[in-house]
MARTORDO-712383 format. One line per field, with one value per residue (C-alpha): residue number from 1; residue in three letters; chain; x, y, z. Coordinates in Angstrom, 3 decimals. Example, Ala and Ser with C-alpha at 12.3 -4.5 7.8 and 13.67 -1.06 7.14 Angstrom:
// residues 2
num [1	2]
residu [ALA	SER]
chaine [A	A]
east [12.300	13.670]
north [-4.500	-1.060]
up [7.800	7.140]
END
This chain:
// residues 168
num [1	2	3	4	5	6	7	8	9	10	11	12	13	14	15	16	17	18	19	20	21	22	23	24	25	26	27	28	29	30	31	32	33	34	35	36	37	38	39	40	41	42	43	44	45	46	47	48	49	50	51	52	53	54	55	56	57	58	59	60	61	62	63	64	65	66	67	68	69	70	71	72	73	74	75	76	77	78	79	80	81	82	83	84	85	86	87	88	89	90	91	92	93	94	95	96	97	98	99	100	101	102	103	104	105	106	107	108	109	110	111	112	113	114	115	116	117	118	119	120	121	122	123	124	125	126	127	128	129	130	131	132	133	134	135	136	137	138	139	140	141	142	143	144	145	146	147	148	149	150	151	152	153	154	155	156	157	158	159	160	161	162	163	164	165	166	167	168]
residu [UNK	UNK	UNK	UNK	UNK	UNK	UNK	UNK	UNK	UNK	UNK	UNK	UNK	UNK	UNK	UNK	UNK	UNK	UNK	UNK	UNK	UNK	UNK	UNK	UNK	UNK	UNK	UNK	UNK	UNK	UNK	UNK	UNK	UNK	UNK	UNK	UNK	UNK	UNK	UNK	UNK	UNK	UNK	UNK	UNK	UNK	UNK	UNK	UNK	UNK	UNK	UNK	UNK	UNK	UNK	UNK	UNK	UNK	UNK	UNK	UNK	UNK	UNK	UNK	UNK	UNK	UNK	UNK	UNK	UNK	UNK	UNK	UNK	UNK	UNK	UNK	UNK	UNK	UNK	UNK	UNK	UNK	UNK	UNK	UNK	UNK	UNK	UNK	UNK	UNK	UNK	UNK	UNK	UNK	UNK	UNK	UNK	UNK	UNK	UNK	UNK	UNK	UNK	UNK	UNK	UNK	UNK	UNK	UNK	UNK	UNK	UNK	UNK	UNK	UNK	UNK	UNK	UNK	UNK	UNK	UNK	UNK	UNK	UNK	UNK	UNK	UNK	UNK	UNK	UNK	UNK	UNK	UNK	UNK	UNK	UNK	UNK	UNK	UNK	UNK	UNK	UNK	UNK	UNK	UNK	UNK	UNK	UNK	UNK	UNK	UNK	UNK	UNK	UNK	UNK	UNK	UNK	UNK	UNK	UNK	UNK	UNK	UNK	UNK	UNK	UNK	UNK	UNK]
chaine [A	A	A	A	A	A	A	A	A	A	A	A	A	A	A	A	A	A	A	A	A	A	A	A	A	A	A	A	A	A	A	A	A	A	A	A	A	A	A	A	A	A	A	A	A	A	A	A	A	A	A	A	A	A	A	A	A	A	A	A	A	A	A	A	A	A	A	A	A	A	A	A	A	A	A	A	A	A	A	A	A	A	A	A	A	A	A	A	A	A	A	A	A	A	A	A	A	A	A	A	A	A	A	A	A	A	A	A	A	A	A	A	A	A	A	A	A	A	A	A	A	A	A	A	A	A	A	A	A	A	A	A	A	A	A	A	A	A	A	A	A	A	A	A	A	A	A	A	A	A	A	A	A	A	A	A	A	A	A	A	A	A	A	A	A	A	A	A]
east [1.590	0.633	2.574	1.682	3.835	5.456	7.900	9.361	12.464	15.277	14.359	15.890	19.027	20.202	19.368	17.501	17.016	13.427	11.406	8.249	6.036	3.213	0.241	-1.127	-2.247	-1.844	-2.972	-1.098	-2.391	-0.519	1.470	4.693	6.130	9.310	11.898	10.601	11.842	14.445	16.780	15.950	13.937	14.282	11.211	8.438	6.086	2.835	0.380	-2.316	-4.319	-5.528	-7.427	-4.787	-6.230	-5.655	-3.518	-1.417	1.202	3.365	6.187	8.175	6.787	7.654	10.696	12.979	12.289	10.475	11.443	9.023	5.435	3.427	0.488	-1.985	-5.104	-7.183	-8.447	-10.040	-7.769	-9.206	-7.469	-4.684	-2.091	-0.093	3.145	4.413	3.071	4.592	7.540	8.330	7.752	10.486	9.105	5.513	2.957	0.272	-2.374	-4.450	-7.476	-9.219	-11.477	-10.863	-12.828	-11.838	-13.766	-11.784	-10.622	-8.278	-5.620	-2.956	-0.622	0.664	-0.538	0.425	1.514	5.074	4.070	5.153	4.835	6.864	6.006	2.622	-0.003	-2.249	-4.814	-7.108	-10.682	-11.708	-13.831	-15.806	-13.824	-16.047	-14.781	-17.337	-15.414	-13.892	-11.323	-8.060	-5.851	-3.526	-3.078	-4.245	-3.391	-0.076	1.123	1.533	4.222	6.228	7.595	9.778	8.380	4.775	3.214	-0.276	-2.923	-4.618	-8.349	-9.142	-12.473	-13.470	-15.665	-16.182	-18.774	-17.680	-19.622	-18.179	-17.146	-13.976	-11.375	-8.796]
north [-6.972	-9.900	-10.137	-11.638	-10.410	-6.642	-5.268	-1.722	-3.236	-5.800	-10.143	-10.771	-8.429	-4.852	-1.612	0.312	4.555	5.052	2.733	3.915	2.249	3.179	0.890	2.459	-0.695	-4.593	-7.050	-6.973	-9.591	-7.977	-4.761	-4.051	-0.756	-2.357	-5.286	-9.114	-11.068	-9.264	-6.325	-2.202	-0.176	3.715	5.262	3.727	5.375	3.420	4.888	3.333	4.219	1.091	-2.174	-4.613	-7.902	-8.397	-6.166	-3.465	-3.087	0.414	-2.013	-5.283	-8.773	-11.344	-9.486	-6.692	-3.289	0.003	3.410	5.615	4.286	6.594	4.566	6.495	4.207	6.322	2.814	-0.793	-2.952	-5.371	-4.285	-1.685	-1.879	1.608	-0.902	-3.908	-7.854	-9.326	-6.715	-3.640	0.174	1.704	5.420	6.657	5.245	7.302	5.359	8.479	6.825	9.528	8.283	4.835	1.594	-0.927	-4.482	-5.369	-3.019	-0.161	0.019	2.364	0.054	-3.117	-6.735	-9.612	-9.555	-8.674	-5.984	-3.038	0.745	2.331	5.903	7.585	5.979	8.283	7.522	9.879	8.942	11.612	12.304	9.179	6.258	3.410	0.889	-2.210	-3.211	-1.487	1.549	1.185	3.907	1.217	-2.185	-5.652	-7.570	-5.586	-2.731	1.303	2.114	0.170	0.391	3.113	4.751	6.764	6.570	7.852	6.877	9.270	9.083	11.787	11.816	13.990	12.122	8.132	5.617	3.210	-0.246	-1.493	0.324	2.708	2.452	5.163]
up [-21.129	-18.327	-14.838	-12.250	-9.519	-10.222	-8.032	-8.206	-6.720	-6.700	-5.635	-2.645	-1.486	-2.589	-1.738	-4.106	-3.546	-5.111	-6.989	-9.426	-10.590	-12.830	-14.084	-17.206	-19.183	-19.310	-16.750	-13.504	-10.467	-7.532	-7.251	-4.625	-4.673	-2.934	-3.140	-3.047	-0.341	1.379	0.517	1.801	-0.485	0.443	-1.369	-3.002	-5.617	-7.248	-9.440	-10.267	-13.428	-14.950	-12.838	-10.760	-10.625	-7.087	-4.120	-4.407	-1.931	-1.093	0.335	0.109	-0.248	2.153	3.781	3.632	4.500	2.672	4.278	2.897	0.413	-1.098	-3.461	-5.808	-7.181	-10.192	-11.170	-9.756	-7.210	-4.810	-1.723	-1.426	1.366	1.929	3.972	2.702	2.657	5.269	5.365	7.209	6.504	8.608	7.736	6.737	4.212	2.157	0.561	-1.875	-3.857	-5.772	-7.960	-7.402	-6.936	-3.776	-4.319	-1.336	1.408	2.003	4.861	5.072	7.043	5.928	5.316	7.906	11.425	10.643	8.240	11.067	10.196	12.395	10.907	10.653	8.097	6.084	3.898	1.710	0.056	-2.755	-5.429	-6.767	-4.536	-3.823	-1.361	-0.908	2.419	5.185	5.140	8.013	8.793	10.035	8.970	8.488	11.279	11.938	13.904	13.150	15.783	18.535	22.124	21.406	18.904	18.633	15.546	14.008	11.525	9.853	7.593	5.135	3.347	1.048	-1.342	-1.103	-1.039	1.547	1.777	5.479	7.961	9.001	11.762	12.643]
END
């Protein structure tokens, strides 16, 4: 099986409860435990067990909202986003990688300036992870919180080889 986009949930409007989505085989190039383009996804679920060409995302794409993303790697991704690309996370994100490999870099928030967690982010490094870049607790150019509400970011490690650095 070859995709080059996967998304747990609907294109571009619709409200779906909880999405999973599980990578066991095939070649995938980016992951998105939410909608594409617009619509509310309520829960998000990725697992991870076999190499994702490119990013995995815990949220939307491009718009839209994710209330809750929880994202397990086991395998090879090139960076691994616990919010959305480009898309809100109106709850909390949870990025695990146990026994995973990061070519890229790890951030429990979201991707892109717009990509606003407005719960707590939390992400966990165990057993053999290896991450050749740098490990966030937040996101990639976007924020964990707002105005009104306090939010957290939270780094676990327990076992990882981390190439760059690691921000909080």
């Amino acid at each position: 099986t070859t995709a080059s986009e996967l998304f747990g949930g609907s294109n571009t409007t619709g409200t779906v409860t909880t999405t999973t989505v599980t990578i066991n085989s095939g070649t995938v190039t980016n992951v998105y435990g939410g909608n594409n383009a617009g619509g509310t996804t309520v829960v998000s679920n990725v697992n991870i067990n076999s190499p994702v060409q490119n990013n995995v995302y815990g949220g939307n794409n491009e718009g839209g909202t994710t209330g809750i993303a929880n994202v397990t790697v086991n395998s090879q991704v090139q960076n691994v986003y616990g919010g959305g690309n480009n898309a809100v996370t109106t709850g909390n994100t949870t990025v695990l990688l146990d026994n995973a490999t990061i070519t890229g870099s790890a951030f429990g928030g979201g991707n892109g300036a717009t990509a606003t967690v407005q719960g707590n982010s939390t992400i966990k490094l165990e057993g053999t992870t290896n991450v050749t870049g740098d490990v966030f607790g937040g996101g990639n150019a976007a924020e964990n919180g707002s105005e009104l509400v306090n939010s957290n970011t939270y780094v676990y490690i327990t076992g990882a080889t981390i190439g760059g650095d690691v921000y909080g």
